[in-house]
GUBADO-94078 format. One record per residue: x, y, z of N, C-alpha, C in turn; residue number from 1. Coordinates in steps of 0.02 Angstrom, whole numbers, plus 50000, padded with zeros to 5 digits. Layout:
REM residues N
     nu     nv     nw    cau    cav    caw     cu     cv     cw  gudo
      X      Y      Z      X      Y      Z      X      Y      Z   NUM
...
This chain:
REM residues 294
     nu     nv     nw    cau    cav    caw     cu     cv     cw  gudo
  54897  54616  56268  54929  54639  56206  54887  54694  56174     1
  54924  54733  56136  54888  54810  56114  54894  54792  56024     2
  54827  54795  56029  54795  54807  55947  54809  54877  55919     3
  54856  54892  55866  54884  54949  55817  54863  54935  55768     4
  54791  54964  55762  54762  54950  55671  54787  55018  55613     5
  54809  54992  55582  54861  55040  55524  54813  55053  55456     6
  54798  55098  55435  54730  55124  55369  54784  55123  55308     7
  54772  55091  55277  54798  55103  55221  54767  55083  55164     8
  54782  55114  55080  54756  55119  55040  54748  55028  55026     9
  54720  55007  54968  54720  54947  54952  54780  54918  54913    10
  54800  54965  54864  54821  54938  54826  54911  54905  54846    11
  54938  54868  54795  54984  54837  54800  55047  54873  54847    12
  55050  54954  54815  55115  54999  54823  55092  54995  54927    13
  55035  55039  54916  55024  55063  54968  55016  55010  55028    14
  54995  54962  55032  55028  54892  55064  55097  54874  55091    15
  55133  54892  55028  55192  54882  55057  55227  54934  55091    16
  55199  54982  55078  55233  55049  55118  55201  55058  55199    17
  55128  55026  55193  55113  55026  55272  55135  54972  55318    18
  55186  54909  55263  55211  54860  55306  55291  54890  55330    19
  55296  54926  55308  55354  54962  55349  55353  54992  55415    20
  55285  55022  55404  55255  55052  55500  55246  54959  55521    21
  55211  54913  55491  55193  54872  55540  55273  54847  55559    22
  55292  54810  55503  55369  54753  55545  55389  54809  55572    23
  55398  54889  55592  55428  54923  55641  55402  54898  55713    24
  55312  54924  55714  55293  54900  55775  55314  54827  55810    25
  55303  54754  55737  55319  54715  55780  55372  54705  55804    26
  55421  54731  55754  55516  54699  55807  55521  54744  55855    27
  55478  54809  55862  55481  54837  55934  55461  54810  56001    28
  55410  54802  55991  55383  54771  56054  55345  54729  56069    29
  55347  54668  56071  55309  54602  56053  55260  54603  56087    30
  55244  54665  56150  55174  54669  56179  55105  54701  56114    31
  55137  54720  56053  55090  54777  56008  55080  54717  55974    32
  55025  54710  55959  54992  54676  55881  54973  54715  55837    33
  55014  54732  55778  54995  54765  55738  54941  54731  55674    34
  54903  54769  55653  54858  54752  55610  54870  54793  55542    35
  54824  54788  55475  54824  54805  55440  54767  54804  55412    36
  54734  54870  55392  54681  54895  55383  54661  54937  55310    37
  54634  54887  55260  54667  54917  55199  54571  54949  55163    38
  54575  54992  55121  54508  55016  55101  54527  55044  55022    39
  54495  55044  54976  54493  55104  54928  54459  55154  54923    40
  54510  55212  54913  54482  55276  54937  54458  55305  54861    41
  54420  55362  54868  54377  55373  54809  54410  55391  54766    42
  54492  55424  54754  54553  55416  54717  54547  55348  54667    43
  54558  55307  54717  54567  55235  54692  54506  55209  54633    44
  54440  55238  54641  54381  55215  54620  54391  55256  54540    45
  54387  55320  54550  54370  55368  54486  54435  55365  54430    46
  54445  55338  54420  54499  55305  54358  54504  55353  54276    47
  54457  55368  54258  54429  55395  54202  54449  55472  54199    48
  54458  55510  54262  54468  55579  54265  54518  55607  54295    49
  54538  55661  54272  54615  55699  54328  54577  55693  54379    50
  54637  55704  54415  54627  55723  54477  54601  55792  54500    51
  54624  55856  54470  54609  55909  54485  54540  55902  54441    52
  54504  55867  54396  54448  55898  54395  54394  55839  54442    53
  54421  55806  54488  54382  55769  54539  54384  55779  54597    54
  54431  55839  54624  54431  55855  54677  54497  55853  54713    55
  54547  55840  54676  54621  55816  54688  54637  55785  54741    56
  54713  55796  54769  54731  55724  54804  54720  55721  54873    57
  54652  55752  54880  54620  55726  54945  54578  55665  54937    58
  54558  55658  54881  54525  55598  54870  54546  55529  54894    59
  54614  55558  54914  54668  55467  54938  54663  55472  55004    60
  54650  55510  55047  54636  55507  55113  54577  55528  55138    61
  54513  55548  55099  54471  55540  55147  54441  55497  55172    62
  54435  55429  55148  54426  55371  55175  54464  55360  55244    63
  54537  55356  55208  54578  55334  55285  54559  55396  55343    64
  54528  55461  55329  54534  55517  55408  54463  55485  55428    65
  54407  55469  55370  54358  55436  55405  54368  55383  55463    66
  54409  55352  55462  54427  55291  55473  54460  55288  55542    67
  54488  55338  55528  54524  55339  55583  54480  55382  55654    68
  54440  55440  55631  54394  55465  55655  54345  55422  55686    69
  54317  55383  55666  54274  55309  55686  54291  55268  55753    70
  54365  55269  55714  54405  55231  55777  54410  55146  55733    71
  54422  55135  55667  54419  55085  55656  54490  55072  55616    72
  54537  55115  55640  54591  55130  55651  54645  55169  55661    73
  54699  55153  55707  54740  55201  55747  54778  55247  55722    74
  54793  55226  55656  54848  55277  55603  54850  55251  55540    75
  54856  55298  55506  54857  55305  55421  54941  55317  55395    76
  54935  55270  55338  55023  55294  55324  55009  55286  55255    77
  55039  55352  55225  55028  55395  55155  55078  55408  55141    78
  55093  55380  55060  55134  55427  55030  55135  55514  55056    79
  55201  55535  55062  55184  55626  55081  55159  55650  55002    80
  55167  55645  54972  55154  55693  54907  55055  55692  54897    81
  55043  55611  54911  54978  55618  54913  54939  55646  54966    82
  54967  55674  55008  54933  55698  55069  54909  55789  55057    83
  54845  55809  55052  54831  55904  55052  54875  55926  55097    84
  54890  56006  55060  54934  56045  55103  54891  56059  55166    85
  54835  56061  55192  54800  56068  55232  54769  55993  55264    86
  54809  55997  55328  54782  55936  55357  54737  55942  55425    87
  54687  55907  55427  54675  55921  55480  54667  55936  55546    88
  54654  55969  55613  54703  55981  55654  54660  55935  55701    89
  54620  55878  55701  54619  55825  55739  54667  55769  55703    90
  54678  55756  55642  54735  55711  55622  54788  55742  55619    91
  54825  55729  55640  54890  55761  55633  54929  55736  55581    92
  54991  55750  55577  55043  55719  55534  55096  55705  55590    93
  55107  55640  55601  55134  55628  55677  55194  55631  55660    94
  55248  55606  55595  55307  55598  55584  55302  55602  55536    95
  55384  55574  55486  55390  55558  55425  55442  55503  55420    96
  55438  55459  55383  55509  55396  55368  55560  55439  55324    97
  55623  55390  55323  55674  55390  55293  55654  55403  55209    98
  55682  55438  55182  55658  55455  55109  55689  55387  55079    99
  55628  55365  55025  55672  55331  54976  55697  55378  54906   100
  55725  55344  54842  55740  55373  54803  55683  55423  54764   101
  55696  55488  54788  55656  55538  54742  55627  55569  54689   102
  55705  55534  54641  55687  55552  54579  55633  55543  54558   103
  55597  55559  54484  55559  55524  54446  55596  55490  54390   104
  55571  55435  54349  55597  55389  54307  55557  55370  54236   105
  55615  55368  54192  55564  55360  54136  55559  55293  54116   106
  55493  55254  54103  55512  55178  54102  55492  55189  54008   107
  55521  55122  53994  55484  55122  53923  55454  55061  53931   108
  55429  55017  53887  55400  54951  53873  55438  54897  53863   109
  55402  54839  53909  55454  54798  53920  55522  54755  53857   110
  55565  54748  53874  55596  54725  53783  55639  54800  53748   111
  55609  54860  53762  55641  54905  53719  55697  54948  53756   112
  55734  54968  53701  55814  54997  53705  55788  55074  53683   113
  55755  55083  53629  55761  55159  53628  55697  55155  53652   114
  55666  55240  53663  55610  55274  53657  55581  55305  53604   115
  55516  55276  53580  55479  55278  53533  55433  55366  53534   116
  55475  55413  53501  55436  55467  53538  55367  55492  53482   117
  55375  55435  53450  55290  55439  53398  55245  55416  53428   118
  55244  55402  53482  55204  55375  53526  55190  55404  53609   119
  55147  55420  53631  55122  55484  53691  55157  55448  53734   120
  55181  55487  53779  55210  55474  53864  55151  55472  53897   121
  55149  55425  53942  55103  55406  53974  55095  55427  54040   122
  55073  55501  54051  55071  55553  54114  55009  55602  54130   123
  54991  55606  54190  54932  55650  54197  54947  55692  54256   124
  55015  55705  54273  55054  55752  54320  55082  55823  54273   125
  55052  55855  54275  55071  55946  54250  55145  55961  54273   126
  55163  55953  54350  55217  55949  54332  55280  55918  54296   127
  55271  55859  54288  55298  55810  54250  55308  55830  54184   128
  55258  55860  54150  55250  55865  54082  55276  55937  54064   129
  55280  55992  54093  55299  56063  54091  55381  56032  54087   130
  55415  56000  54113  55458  56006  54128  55490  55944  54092   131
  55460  55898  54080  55493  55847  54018  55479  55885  53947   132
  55425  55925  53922  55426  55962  53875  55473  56020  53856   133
  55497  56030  53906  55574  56084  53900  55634  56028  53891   134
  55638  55976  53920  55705  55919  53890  55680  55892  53839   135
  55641  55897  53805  55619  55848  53768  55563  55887  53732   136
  55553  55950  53689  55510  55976  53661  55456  55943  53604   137
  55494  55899  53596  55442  55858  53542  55396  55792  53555   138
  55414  55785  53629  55356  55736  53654  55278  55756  53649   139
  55229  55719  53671  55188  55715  53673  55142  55692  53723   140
  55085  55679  53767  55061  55667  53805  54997  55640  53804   141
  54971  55580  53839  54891  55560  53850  54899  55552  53918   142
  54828  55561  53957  54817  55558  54024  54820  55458  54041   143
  54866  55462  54103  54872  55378  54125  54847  55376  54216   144
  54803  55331  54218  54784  55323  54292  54777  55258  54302   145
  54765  55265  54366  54774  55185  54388  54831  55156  54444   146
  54846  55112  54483  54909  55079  54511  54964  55077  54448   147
  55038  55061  54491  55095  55060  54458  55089  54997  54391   148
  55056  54945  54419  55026  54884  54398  54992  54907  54335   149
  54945  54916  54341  54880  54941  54278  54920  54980  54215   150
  54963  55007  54269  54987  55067  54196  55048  55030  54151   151
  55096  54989  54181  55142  54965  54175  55110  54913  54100   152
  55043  54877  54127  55022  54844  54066  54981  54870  53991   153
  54957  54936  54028  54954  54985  53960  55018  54993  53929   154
  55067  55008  53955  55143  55016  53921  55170  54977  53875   155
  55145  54936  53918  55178  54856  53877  55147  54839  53819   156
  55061  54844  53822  55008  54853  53777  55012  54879  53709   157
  55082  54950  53714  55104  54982  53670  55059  55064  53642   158
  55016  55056  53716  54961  55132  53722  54996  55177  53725   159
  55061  55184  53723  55118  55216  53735  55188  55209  53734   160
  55220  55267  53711  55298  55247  53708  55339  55260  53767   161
  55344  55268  53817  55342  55270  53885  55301  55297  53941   162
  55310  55285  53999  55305  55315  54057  55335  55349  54123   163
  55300  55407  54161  55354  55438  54200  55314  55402  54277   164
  55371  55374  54294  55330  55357  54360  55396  55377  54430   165
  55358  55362  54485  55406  55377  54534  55470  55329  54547   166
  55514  55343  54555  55555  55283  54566  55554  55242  54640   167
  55530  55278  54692  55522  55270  54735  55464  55201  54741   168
  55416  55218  54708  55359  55161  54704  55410  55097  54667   169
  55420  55115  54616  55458  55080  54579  55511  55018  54619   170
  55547  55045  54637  55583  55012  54698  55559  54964  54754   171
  55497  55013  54794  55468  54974  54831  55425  54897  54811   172
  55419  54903  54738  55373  54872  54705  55435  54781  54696   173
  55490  54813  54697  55549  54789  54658  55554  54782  54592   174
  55536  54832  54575  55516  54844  54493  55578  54898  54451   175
  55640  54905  54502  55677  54953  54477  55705  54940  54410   176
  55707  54868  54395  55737  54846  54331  55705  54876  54260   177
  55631  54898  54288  55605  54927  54241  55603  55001  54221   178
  55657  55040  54256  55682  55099  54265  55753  55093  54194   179
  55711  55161  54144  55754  55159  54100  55798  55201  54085   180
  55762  55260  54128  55801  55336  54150  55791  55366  54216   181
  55831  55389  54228  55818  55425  54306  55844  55497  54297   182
  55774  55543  54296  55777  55617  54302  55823  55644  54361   183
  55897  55669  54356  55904  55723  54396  55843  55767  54439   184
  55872  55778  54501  55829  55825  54524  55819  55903  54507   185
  55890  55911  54464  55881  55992  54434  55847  55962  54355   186
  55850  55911  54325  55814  55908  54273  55746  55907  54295   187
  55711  55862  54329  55642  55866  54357  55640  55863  54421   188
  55616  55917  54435  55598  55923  54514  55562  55889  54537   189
  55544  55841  54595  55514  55801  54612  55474  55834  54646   190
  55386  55826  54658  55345  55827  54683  55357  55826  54772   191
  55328  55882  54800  55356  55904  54885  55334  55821  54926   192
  55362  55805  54947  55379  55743  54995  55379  55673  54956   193
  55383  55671  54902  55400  55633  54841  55485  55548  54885   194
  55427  55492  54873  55475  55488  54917  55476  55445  54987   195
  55451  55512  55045  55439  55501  55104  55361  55480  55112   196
  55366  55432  55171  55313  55394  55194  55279  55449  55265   197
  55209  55476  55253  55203  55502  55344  55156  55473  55364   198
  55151  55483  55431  55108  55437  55483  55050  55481  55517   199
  54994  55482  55505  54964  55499  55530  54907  55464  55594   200
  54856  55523  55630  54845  55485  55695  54798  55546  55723   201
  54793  55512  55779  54722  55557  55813  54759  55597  55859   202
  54732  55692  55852  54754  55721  55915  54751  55683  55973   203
  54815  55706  56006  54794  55708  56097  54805  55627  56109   204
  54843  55601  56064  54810  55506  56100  54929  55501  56101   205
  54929  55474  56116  55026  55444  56166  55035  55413  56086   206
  55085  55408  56054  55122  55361  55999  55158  55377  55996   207
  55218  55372  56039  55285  55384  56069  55318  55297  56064   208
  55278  55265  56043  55282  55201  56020  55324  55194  55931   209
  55306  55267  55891  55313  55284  55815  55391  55330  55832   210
  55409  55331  55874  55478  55385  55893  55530  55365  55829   211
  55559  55310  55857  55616  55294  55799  55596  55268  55744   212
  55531  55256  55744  55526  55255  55635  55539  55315  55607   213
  55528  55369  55643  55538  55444  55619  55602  55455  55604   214
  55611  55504  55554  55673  55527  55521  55667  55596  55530   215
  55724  55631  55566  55717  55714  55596  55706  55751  55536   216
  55798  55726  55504  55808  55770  55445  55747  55761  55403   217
  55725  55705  55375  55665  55713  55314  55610  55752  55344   218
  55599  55752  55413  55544  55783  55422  55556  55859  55422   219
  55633  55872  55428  55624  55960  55415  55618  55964  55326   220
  55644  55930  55306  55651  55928  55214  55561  55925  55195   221
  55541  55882  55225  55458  55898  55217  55411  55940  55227   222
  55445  55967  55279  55426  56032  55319  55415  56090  55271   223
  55489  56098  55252  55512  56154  55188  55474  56137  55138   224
  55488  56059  55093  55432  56066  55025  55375  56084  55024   225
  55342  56071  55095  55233  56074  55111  55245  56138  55101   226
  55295  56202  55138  55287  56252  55146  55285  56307  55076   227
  55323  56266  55051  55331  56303  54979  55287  56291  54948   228
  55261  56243  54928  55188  56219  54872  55128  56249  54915   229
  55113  56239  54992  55061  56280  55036  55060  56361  55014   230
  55106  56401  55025  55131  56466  55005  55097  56481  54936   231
  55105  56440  54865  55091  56445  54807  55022  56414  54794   232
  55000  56414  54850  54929  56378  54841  54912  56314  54811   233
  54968  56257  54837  54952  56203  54826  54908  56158  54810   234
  54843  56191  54824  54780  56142  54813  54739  56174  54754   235
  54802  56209  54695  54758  56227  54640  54800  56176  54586   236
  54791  56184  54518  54789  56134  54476  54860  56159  54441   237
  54905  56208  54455  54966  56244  54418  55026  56182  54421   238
  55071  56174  54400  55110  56122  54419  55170  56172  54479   239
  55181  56132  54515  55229  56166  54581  55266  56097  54606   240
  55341  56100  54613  55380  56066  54643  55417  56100  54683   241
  55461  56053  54722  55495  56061  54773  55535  56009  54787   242
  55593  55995  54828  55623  55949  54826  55672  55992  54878   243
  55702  55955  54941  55755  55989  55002  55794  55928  55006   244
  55842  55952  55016  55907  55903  55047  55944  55964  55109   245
  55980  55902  55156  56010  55948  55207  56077  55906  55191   246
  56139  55940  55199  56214  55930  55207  56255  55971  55253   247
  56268  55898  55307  56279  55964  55365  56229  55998  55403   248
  56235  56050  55405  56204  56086  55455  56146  56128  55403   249
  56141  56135  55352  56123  56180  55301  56072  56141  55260   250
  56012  56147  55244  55940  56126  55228  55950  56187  55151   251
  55946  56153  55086  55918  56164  55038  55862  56142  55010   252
  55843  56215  54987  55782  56184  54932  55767  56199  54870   253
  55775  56166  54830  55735  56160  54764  55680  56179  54747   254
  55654  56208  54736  55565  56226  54700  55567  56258  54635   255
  55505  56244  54618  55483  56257  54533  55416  56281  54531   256
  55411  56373  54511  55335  56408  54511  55318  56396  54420   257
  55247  56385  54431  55235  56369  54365  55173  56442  54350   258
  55170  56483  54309  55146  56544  54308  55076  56528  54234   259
  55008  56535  54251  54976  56494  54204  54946  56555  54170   260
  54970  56604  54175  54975  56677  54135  55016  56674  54070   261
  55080  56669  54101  55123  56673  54062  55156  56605  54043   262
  55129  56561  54046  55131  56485  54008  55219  56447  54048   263
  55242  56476  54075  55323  56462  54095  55325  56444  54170   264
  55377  56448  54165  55396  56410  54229  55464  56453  54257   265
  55504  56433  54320  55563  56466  54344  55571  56413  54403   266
  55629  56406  54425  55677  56378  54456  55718  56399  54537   267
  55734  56385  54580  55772  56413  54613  55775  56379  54654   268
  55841  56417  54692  55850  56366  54783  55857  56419  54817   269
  55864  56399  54893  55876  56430  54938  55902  56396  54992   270
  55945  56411  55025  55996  56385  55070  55986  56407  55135   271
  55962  56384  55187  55978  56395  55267  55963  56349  55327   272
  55942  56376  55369  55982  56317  55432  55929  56263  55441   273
  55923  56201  55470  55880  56133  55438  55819  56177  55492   274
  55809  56218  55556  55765  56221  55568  55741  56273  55534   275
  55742  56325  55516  55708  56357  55450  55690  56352  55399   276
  55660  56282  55400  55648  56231  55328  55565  56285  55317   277
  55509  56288  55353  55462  56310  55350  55468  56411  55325   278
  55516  56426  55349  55532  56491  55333  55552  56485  55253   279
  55604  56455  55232  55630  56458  55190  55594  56443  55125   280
  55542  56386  55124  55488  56381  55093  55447  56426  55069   281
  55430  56461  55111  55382  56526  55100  55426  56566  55073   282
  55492  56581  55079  55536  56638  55053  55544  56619  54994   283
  55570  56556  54977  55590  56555  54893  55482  56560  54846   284
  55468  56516  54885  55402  56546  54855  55391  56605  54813   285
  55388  56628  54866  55379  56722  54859  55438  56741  54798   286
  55501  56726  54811  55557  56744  54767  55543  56740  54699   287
  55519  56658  54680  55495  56627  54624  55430  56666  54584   288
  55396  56672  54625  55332  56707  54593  55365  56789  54578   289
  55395  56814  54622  55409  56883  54584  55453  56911  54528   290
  55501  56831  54530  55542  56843  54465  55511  56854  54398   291
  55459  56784  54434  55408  56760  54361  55376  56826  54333   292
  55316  56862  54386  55275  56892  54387  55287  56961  54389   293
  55330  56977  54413  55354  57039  54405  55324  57080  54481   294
């Protein structure tokens, strides 16, 4: 029997999202023993500070590429949004799963009907906040970190008059009941692979074993969002979204350039064929920034 040790973060969310690679392996092939291999990565540890001034969201996988580099396990499975536009070219990005729900969601505290907007939203995502501050100009904001868990009981605590969290976690958590709004994707653009689960793994090694957990279409839709936020220099601190859907034969995308000159933001899509997801990325990019920028 073949040992499949799986890296994943510690916490509650990320658990359950790497038991989706495992019950795949086991109802596949009862010769694989899959394992589960959980760590906190230095993300997980530094609680107290953004992210962009700690080094941003590589901090959630360098543990797991260590790890996997070692050999003290076979593959890592990450949220896509938390993964750098720059991955390494001994780990690959082997696939991507079936998207869950994308949106983002606004929860409030447990018990309440309206939203208390004398009281800060509980967010430390730039994009989130550029873009709830245009629906909603009179909110307010304090920085929130931590698991879905931790924050959920500051909420409740009353440290705040809501929160924007993913719905996707949300769900997986079975916590949707605590979903009190659900952002459109033209109201808030969701964060590029927002959502989708990917699998990562060591160059050069067979996991043709991971075939049908893979999802084609999401992986060209992922393809396109990395490409667009990569293009705009993803690994700086500006807020940048993206968001693709395909219908048919035809791959759209959504993206949002945020211009830290001129304090604003701009909008757009672009429409073409699902394998030109990586082209098309870079084109509205470019589009976005020159409307902005002149």
């Amino acid at each position: 029997m073949r040992t499949i040790r799986i890296g994943s973060r510690e916490s509650r969310l990320a658990v359950i999202q790497s038991e989706t690679v495992l019950d795949y392996l086991r109802d596949r092939d009862p010769e694989i023993n899959p394992e589960l291999v959980t760590m906190k990565t230095t993300g997980d540890k530094i609680l107290d500070q953004s992210l962009e001034t700690i080094g941003g969201k590589g901090l959630f996988v360098r543990e797991l590429d260590r790890a996997l580099r070692e050999g003290r396990s076979d593959l890592s499975v990450h949220s896509l949004k938390d993964v750098p536009m720059e991955v390494p070219e001994d780990l690959p990005l082997l696939g991507f799963s079936r998207r869950e729900d994308p949106r983002d969601a606004l929860v409030l505290p447990a018990g309440a009907t309206a939203w208390n907007r004398s009281l800060p939203v509980g967010c430390s995502s730039r994009r989130r906040m550029v873009q709830l501050q245009r629906l909603a100009p009179d909110v307010t904001f304090a920085p929130v970190r931590g698991n879905v868990q931790t924050r959920l009981k500051k909420l409740d605590a009353g440290e705040y008059g809501a929160l924007i969290l993913a719905a996707a976690g949300l769900r997986r958590l079975g916590l949707a009941g605590r979903i009190s709004h659900l952002f459109s994707v033209e109201e808030m653009i969701p964060a590029a692979g927002q959502g989708i689960l990917a699998v990562q793994g060591r160059a050069g090694e067979d996991y043709s074993f991971l075939d049908r957990y893979f999802c084609e279409e999401e992986g060209a839709c992922a393809l396109a969002e990395r490409a667009f936020v990569r293009r705009l220099d993803g690994g700086c601190s500006s807020p940048i979204a993206a968001h693709a859907w395909i219908q048919g034969d035809a791959l759209t995308l959504r993206g949002l350039y945020y211009s830290e000159d001129k304090r604003d933001f701009v909008t757009g899509t672009l429409t073409g064929r699902c394998c030109e997801g990586e082209y098309l990325g870079a084109e509205l990019a470019e589009r976005l920034r020159r409307q902005l920028d002149g």
